[in-house]
ROLO-270590 format. One record per residue: x, y, z negated of N, C-alpha, C in turn. Coordinates in nm, 4 decimals. Layout:
# residues N
      n_c1      n_c2      n_c3     ca_c1     ca_c2     ca_c3      c_c1      c_c2      c_c3
         X         Y         Z         X         Y         Z         X         Y         Z
...
//
This chain:
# residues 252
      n_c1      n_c2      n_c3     ca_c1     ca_c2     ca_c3      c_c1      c_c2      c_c3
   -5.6588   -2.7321   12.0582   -5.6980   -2.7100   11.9195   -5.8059   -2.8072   11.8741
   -5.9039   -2.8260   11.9693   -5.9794   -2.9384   11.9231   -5.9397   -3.0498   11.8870
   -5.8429   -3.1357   11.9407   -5.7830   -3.2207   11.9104   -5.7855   -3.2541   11.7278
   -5.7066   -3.1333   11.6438   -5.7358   -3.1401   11.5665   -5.7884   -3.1768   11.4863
   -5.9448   -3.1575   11.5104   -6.0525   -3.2015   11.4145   -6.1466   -3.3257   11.4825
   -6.0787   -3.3877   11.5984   -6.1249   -3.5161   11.6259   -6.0929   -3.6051   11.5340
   -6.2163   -3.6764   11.5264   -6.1864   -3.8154   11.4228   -6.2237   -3.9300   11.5121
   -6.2069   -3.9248   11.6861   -6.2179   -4.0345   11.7479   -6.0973   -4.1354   11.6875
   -6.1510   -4.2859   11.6882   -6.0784   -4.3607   11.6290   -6.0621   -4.4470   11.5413
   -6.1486   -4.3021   11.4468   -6.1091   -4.2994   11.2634   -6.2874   -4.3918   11.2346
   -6.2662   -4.4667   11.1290   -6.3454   -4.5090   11.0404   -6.3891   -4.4567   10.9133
   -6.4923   -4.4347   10.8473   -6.4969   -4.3508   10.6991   -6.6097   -4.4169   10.7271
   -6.5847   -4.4266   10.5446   -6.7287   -4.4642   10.4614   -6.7264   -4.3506   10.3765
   -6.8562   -4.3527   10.3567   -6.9577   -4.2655   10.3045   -7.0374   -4.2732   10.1634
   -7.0371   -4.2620   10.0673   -7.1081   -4.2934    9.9847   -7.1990   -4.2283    9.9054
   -7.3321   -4.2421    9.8836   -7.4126   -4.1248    9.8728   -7.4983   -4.0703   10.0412
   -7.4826   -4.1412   10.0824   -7.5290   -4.1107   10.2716   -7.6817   -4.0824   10.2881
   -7.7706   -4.1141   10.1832   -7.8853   -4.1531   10.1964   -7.9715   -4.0077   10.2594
   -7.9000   -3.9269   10.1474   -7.9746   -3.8046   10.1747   -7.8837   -3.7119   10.1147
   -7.9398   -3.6095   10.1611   -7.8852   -3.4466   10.1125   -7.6784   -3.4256   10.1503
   -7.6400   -3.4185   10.0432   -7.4858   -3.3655   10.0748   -7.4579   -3.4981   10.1260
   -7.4471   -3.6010   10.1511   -7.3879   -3.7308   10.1772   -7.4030   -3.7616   10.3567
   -7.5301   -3.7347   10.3315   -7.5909   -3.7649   10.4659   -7.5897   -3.6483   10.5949
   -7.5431   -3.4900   10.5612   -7.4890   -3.4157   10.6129   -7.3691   -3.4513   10.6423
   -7.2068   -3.5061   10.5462   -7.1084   -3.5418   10.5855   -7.1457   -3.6374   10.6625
   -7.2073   -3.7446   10.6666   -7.2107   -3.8832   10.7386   -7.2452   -3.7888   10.8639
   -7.2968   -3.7418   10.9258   -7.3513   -3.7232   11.0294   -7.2369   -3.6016   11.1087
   -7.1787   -3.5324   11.0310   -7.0657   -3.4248   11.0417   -6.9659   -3.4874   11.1373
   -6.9020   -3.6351   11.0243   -6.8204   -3.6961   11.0739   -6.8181   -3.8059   11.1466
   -6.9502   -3.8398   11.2181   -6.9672   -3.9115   11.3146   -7.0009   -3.7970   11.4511
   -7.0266   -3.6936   11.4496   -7.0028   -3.6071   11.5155   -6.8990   -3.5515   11.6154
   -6.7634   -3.5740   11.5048   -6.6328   -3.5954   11.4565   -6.5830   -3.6696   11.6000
   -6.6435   -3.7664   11.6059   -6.6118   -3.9066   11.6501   -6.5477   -3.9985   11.5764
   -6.6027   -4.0325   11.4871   -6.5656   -4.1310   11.3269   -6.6734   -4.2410   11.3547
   -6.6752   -4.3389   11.3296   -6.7205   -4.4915   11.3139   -6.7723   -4.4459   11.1794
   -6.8907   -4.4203   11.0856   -6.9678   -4.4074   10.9885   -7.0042   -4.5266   10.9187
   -6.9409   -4.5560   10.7896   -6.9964   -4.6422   10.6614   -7.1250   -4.5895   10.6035
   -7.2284   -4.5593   10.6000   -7.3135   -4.5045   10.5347   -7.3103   -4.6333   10.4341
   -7.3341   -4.5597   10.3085   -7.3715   -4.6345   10.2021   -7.4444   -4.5638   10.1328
   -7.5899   -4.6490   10.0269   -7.6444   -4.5863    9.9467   -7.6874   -4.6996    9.8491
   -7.7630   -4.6979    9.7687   -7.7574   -4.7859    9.6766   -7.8338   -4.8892    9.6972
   -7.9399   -4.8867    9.8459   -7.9670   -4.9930    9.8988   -7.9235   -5.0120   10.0488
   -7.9967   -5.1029   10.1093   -7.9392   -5.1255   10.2529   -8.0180   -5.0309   10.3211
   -8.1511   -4.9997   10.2803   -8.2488   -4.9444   10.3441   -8.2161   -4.7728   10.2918
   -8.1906   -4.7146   10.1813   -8.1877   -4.6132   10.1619   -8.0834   -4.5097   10.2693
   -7.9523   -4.5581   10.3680   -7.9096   -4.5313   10.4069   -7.8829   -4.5699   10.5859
   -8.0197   -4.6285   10.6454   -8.0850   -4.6574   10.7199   -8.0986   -4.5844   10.8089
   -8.1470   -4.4722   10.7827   -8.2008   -4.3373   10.8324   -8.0844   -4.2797   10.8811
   -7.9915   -4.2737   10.8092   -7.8677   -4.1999   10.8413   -7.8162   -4.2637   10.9250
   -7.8171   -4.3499   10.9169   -7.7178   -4.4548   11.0479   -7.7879   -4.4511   11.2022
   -7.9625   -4.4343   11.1716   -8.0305   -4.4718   11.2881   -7.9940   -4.3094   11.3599
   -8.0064   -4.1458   11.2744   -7.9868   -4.0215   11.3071   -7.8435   -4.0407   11.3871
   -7.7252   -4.1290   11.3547   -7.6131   -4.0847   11.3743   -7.6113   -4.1566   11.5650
   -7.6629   -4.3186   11.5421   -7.6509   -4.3791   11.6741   -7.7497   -4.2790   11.7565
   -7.8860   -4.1892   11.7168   -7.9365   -4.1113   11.8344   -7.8649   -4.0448   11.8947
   -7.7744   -3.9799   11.8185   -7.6441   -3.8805   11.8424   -7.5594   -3.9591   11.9342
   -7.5737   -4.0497   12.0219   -7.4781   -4.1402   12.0424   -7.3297   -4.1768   11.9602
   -7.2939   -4.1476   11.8107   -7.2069   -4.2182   11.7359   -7.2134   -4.3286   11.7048
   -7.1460   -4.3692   11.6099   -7.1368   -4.5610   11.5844   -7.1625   -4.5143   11.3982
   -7.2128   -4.6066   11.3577   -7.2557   -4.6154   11.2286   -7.3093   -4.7715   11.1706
   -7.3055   -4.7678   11.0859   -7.2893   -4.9171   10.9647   -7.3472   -4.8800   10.8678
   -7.4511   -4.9485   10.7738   -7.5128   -4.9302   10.6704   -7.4355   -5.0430   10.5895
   -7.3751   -5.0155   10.4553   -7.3431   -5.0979   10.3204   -7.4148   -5.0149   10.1952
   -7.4069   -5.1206   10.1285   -7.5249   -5.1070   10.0090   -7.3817   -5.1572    9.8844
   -7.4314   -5.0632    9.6793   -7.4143   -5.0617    9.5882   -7.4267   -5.0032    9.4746
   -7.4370   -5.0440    9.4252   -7.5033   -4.9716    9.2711   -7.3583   -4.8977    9.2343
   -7.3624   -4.7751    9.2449   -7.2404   -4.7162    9.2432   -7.2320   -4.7162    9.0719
   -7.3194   -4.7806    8.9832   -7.2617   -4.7709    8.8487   -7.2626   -4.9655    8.7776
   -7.2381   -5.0111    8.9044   -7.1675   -5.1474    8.8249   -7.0281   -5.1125    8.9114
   -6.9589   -5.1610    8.8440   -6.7975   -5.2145    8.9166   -6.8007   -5.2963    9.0209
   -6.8607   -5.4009    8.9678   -6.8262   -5.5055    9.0888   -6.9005   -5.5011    9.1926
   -7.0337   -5.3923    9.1818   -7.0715   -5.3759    9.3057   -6.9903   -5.3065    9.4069
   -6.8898   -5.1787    9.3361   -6.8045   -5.1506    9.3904   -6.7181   -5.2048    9.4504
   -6.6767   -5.2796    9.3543   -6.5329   -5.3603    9.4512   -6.5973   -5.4551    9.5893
   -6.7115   -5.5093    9.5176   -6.7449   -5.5685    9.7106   -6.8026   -5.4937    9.8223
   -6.8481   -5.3469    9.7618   -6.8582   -5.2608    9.8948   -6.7109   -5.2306    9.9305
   -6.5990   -5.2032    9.8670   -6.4734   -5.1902    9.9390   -6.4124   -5.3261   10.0137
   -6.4891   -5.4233    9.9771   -6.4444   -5.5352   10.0432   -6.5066   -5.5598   10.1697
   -6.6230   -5.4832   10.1643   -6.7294   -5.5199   10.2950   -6.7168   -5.4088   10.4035
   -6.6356   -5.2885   10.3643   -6.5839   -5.2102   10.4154   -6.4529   -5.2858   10.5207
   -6.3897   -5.2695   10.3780   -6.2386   -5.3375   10.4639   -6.2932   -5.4515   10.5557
   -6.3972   -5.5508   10.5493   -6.3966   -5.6535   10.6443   -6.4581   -5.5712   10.7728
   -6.4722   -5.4757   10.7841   -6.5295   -5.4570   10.8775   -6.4098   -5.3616   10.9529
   -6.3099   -5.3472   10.8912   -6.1789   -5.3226   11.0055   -6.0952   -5.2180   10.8878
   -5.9782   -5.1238   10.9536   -5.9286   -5.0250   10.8597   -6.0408   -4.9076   10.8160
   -6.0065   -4.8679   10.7051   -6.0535   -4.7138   10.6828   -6.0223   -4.6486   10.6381
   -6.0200   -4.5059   10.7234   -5.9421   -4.4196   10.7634   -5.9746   -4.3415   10.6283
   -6.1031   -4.2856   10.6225   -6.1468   -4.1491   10.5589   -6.2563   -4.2328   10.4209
   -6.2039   -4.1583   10.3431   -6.3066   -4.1929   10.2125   -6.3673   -4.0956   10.1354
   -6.5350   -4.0774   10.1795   -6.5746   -3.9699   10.0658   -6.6617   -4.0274    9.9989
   -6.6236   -3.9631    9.8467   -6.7028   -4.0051    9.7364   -6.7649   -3.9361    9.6831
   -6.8800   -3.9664    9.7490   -7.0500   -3.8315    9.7769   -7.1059   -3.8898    9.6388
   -7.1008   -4.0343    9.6351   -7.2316   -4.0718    9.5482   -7.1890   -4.0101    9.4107
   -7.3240   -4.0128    9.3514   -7.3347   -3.9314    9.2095   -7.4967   -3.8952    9.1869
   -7.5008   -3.8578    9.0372   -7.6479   -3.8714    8.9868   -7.6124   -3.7287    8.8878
   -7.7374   -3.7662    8.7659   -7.7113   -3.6272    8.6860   -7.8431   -3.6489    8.6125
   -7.8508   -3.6146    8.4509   -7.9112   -3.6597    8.3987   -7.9600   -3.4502    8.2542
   -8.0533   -3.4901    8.2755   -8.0480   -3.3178    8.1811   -8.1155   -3.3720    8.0371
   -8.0235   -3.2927    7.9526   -8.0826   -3.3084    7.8434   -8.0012   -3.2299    7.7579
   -8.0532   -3.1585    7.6437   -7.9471   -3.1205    7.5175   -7.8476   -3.1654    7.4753
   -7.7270   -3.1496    7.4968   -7.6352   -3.2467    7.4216   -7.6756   -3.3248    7.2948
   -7.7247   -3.1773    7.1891   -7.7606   -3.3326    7.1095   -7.8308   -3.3705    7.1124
   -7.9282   -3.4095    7.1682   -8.0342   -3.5418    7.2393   -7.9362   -3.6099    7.3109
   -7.8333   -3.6164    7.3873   -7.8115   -3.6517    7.4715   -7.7645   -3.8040    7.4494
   -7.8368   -3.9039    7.5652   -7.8101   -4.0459    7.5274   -7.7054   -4.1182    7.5560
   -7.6253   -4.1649    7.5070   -7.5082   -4.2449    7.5178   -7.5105   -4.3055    7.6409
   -7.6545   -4.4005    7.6717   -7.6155   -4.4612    7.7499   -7.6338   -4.4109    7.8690
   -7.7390   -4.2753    7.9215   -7.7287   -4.2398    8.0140   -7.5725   -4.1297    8.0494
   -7.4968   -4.0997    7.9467   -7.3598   -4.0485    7.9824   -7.2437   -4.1375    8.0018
   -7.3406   -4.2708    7.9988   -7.1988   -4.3684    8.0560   -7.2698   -4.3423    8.2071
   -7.3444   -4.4082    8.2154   -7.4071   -4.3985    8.3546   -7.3584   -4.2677    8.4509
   -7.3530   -4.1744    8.3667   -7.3413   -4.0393    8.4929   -7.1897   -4.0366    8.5377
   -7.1214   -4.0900    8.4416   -6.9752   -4.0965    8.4138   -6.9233   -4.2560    8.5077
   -7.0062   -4.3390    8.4751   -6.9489   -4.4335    8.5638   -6.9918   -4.4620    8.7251
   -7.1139   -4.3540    8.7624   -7.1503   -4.3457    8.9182   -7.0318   -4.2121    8.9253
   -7.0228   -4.1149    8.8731   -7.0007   -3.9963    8.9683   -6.8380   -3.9798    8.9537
   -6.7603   -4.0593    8.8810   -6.6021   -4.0883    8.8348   -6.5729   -4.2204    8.8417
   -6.6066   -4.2755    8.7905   -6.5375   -4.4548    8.8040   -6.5976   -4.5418    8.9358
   -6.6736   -4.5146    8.9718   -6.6391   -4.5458    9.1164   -6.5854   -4.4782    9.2103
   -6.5613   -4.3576    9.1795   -6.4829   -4.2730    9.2957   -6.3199   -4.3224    9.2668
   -6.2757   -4.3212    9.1156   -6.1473   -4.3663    9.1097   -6.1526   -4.5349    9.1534
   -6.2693   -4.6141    9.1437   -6.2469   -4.7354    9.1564   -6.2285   -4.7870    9.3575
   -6.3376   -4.6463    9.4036   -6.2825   -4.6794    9.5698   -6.1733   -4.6260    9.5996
   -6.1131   -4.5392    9.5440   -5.9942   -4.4606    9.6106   -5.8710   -4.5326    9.5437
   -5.8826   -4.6199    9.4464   -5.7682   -4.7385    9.3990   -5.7667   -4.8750    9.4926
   -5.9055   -4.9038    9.5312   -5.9052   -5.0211    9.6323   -5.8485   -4.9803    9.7501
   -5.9090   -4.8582    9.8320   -5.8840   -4.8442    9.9239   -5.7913   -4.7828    9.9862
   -5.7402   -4.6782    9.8688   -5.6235   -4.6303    9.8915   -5.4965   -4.7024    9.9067
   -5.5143   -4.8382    9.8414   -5.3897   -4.9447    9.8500   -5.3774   -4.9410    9.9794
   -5.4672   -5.0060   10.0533   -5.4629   -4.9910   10.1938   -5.3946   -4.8868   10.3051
   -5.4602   -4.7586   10.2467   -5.3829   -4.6669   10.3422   -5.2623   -4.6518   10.2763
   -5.2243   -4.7123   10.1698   -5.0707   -4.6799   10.1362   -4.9736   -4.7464   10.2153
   -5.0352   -4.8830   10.2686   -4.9400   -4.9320   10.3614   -4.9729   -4.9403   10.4674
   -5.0674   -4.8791   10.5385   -5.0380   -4.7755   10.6492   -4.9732   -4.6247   10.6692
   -5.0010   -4.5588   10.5531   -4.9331   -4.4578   10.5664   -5.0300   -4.3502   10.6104
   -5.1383   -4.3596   10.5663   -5.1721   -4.2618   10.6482   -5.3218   -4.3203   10.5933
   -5.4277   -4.1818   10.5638   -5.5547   -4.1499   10.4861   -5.5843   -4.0292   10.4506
   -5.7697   -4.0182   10.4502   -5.8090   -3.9131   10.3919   -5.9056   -3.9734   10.2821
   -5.8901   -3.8888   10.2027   -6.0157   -3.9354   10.0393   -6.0544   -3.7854   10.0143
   -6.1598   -3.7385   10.0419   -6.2232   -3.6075   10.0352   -6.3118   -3.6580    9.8802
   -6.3217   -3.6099    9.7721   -6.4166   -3.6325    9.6167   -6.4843   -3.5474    9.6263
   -6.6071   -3.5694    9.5783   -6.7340   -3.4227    9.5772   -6.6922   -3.3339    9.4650
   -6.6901   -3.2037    9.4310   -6.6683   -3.1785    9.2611   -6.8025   -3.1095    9.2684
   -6.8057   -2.9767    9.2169   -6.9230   -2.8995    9.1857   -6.8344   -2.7765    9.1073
   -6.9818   -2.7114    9.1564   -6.9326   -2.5332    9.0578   -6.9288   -2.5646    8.9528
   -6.9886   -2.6776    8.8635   -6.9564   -2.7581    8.7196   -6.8473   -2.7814    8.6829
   -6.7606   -2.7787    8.8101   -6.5933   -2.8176    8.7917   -6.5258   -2.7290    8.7397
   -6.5953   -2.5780    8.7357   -6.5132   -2.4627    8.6576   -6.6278   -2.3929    8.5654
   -6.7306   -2.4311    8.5718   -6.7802   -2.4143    8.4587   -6.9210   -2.5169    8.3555
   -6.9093   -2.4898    8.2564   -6.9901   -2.5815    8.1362   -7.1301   -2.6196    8.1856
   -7.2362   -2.5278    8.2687   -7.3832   -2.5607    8.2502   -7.4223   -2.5750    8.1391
   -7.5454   -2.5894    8.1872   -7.6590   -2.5745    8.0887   -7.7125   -2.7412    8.0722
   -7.7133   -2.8193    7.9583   -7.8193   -2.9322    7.9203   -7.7137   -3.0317    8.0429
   -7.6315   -3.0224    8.0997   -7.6049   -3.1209    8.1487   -7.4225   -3.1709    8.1426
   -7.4154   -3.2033    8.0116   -7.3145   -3.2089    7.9858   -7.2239   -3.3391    8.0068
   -7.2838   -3.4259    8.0544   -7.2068   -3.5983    8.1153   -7.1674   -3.5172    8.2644
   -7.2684   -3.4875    8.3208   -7.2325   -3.4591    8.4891   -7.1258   -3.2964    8.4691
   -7.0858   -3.2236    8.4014   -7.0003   -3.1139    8.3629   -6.8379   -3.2011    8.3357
   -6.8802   -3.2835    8.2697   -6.7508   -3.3779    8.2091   -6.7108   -3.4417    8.3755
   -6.8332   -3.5304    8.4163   -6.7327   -3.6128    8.5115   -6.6810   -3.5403    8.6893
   -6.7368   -3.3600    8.6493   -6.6805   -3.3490    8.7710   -6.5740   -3.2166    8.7606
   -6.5631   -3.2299    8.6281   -6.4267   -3.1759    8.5777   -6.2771   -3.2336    8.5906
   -6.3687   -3.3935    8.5706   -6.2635   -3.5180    8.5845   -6.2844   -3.5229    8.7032
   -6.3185   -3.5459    8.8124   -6.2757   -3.5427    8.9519   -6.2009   -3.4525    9.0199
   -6.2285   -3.2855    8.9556   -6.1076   -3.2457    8.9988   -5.9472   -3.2867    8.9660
   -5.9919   -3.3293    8.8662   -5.7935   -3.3759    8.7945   -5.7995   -3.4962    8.8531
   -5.8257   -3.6044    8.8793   -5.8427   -3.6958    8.9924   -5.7993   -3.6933    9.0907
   -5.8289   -3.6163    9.1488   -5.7779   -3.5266    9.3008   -5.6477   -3.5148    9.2965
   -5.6196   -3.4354    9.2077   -5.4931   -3.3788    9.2100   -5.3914   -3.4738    9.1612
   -5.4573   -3.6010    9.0571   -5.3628   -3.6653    9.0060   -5.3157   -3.7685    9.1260
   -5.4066   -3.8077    9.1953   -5.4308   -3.9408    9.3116   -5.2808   -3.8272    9.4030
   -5.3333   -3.7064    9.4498   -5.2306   -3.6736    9.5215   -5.0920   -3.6567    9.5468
   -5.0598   -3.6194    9.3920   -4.8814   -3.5777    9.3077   -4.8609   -3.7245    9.3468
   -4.9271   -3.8527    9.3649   -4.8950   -4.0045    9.3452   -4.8875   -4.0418    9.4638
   -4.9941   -3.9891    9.5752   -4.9403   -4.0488    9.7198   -4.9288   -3.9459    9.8300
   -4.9406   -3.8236    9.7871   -4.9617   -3.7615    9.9072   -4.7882   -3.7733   10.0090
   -4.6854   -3.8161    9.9361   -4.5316   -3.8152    9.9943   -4.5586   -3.9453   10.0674
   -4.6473   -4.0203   10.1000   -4.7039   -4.1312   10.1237   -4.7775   -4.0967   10.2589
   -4.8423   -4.0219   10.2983   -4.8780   -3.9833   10.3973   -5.0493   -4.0094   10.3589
   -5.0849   -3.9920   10.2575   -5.2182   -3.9660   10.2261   -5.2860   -3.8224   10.1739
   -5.4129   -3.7783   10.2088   -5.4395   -3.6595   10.1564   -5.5545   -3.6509   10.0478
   -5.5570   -3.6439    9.9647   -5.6861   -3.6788    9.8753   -5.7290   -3.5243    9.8796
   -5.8175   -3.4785    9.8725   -5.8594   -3.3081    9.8624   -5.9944   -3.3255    9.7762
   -6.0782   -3.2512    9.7537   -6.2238   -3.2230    9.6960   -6.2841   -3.0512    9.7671
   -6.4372   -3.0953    9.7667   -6.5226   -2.9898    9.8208   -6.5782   -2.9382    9.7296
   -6.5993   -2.8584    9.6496   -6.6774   -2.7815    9.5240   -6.7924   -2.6998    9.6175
   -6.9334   -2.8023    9.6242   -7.0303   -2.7085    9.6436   -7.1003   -2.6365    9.5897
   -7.1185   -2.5064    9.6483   -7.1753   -2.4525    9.5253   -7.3405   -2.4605    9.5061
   -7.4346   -2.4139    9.5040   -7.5921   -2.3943    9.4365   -7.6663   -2.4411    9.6513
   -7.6514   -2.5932    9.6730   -7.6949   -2.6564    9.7543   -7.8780   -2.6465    9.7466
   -7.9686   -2.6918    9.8501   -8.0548   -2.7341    9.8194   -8.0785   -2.8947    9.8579
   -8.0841   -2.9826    9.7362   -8.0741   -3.0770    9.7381   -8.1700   -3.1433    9.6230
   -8.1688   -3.3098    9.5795   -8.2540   -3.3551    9.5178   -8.2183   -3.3817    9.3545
   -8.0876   -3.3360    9.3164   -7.9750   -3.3083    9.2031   -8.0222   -3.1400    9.1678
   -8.0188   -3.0383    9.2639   -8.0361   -2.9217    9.1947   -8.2300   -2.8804    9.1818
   -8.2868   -2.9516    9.2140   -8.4346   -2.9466    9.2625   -8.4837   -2.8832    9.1083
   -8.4768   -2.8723    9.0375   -8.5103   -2.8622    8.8742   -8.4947   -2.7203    8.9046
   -8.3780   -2.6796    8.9265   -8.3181   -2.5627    8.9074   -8.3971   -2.4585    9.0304
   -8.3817   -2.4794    9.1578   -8.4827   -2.4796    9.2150   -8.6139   -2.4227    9.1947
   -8.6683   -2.4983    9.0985   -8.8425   -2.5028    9.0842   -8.8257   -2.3694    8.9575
   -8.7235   -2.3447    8.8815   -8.7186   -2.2602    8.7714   -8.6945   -2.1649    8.7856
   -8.7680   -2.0572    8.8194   -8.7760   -1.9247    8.8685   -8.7452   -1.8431    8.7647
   -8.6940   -1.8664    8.6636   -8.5791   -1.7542    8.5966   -8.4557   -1.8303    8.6729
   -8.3761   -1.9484    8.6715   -8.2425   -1.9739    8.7177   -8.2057   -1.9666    8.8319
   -8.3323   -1.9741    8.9292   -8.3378   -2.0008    9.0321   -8.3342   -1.8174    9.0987
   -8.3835   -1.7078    9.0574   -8.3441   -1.5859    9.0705   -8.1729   -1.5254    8.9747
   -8.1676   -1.6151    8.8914   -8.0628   -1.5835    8.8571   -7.9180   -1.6266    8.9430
   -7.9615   -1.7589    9.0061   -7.8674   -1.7759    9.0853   -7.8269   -1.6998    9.2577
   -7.9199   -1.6903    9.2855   -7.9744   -1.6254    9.3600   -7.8874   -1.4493    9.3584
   -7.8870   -1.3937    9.2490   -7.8526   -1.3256    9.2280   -7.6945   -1.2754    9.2259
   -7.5831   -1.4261    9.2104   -7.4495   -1.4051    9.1877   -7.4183   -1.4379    9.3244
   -7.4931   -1.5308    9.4391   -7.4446   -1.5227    9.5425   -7.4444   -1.4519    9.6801
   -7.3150   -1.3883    9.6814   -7.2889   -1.3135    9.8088   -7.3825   -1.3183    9.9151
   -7.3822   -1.4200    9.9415   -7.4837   -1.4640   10.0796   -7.5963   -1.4362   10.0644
   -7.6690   -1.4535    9.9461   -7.7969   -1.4358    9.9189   -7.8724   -1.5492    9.9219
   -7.8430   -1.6740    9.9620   -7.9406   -1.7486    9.9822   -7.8386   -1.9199    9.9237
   -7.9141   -1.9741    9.9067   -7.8789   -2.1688    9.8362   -7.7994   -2.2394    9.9844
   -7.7219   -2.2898    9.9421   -7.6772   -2.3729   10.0910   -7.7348   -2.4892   10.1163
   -7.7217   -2.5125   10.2107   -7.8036   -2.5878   10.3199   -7.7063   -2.7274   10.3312
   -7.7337   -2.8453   10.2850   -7.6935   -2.9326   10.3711   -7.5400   -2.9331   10.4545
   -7.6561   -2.8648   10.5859   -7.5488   -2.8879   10.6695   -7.4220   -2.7699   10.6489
   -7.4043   -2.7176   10.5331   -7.3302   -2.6320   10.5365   -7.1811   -2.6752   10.4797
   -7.1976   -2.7640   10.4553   -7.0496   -2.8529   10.4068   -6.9929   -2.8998   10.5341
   -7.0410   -2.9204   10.6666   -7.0183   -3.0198   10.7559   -6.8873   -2.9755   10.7820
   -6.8125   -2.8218   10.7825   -6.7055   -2.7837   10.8609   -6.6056   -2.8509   10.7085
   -6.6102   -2.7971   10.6192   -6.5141   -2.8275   10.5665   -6.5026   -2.9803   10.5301
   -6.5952   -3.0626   10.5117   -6.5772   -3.2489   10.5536   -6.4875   -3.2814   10.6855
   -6.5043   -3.2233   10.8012   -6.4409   -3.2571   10.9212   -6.3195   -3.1502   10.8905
   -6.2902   -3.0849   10.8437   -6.1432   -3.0362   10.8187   -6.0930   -3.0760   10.7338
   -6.1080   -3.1181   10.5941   -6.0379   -3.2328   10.5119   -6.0437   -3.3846   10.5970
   -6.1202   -3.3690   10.6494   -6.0723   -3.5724   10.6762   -5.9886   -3.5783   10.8404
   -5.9710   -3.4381   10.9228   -5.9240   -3.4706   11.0351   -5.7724   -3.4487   11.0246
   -5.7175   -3.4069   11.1238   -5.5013   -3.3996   11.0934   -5.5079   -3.2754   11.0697
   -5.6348   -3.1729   11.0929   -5.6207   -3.0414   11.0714   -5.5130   -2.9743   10.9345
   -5.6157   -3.0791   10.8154   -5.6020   -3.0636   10.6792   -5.4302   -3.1380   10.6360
   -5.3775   -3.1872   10.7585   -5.2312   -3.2713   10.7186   -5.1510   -3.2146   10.5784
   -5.1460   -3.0501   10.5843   -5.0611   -3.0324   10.4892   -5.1099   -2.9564   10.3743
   -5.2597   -3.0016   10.3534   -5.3793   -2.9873   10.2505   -5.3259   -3.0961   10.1503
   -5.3604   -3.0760   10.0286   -5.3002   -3.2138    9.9600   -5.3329   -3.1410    9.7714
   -5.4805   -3.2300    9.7373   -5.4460   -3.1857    9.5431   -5.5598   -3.0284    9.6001
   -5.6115   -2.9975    9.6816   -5.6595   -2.8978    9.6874   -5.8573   -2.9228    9.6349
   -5.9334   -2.8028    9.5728   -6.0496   -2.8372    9.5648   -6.1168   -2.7504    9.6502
   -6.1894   -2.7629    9.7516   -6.2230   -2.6361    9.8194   -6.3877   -2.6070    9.7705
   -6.3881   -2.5030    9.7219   -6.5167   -2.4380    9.7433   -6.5729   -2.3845    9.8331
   -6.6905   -2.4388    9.8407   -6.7916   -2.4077    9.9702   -6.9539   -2.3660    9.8910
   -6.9500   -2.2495    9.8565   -7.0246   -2.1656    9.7597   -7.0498   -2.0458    9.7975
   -7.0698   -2.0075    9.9057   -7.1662   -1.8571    9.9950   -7.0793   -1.7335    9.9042
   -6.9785   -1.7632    9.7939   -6.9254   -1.6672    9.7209   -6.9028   -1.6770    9.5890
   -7.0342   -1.7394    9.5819   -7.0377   -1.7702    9.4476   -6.9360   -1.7458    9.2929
   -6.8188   -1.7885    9.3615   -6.7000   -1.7672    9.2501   -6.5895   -1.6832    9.2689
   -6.6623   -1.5950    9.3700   -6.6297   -1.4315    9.3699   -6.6521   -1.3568    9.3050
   -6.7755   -1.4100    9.2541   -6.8949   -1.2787    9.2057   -6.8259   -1.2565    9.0554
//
């Protein structure tokens, strides 16, 4: 059964590795036995993660990009690919910007829209070419409990991970007969450096508190099982799925 969820072999990049949800998968799936891309938006920001993963005795690689130009994108998929096949693609990176809609600034809702969606469609179009003619890939997309519902003041990051779920599903109807699996993780109320606001706000922060089962914010490392079950053969006949990993959350 273990077999399964081995990723000896396998290569994945990482994006978003630096810290918090990114850098839990990076470390999950070098665990795995996966060869680790850490990427973050510098060389140094995702450093740490690479140096945590080789203590672990895994193998790990630091690449660097501004996940909201394009072409920084396309040459981290190029600096990827030069560095051999890859297997597994998650698209951790993403930002988030609060404000009233109507305050809300144009140009920071391109920005949230072009880190946390157009580079996820722009690596999983580069790289997915690739595993199309191998035949064979995983592309795990981050979504969020935003993915089924509106929030509050943050209406660019509501939009683009609404659009990642249809992403998911659209990338899949297109290759999954291909022998690729694209899936998404919907985390729910993490403690991380994205929900930290929410966090510090002790009306939302008891209110949330309040709808989840578990009782308590997830942790990090609490995504790690379902990252290593979307990206290993476990997940083979997973395909277009969003999994929530939310203590209950969207029970309640």
């Amino acid at each position: 059964m273990s077999a399964l969820f081995s990723l000896k072999g396998q290569k994945a990049l990482v994006t978003g590795a630096s810290r918090g949800l990114g850098k839990a998968i990076a470390v999950a799936l070098a665990e795995a036995g996966a060869c680790v891309l850490c990427c973050s938006s510098t060389l140094e920001g995702a450093s740490a993660t690479a140096s945590l993963i080789r203590a672990k005795g895994g193998e790990a690689a630091v690449l660097a990009a501004d996940l909201a130009d394009m072409e920084q994108v396309r040459a981290l998929a190029d600096s990827a690919l030069a560095l051999g096949e890859v297997h597994i693609l998650v698209n951790c990176g993403g930002t988030i910007f609060r404000a009233p809609a109507v305050d809300y600034p144009m140009e920071e809702w391109q920005k949230v829209m072009r880190v946390n969606l157009d580079s996820a469609f722009l690596l999983s179009q580069l790289l997915g070419a690739e595993m199309l003619k191998r035949g064979q890939g995983k592309i795990i997309n981050i979504a969020s409990m935003l993915s089924y519902s509106g929030g509050i003041t943050v209406p660019a990051y509501t939009a683009s991970k609404h659009a990642i779920t249809g992403l998911t599903k659209a990338l899949a109807n297109e290759w999954a007969a291909s022998g690729l699996n694209i899936n998404a993780i919907a985390p729910g109320y993490f403690r991380t450096d994205n929900t930290f606001a929410l966090q510090q706000d002790q009306v939302r922060n008891q209110a949330i508190l309040a709808r989840i089962p578990s009782g308590r914010w997830g942790e990090p490392e609490d995504l790690a099982g379902a990252a290593v079950f979307l990206a290993s053969s476990a997940s083979n006949y997973v395909n277009g799925h969003v999994l929530a990993v939310d203590g209950g959350w969207l029970a309640r």
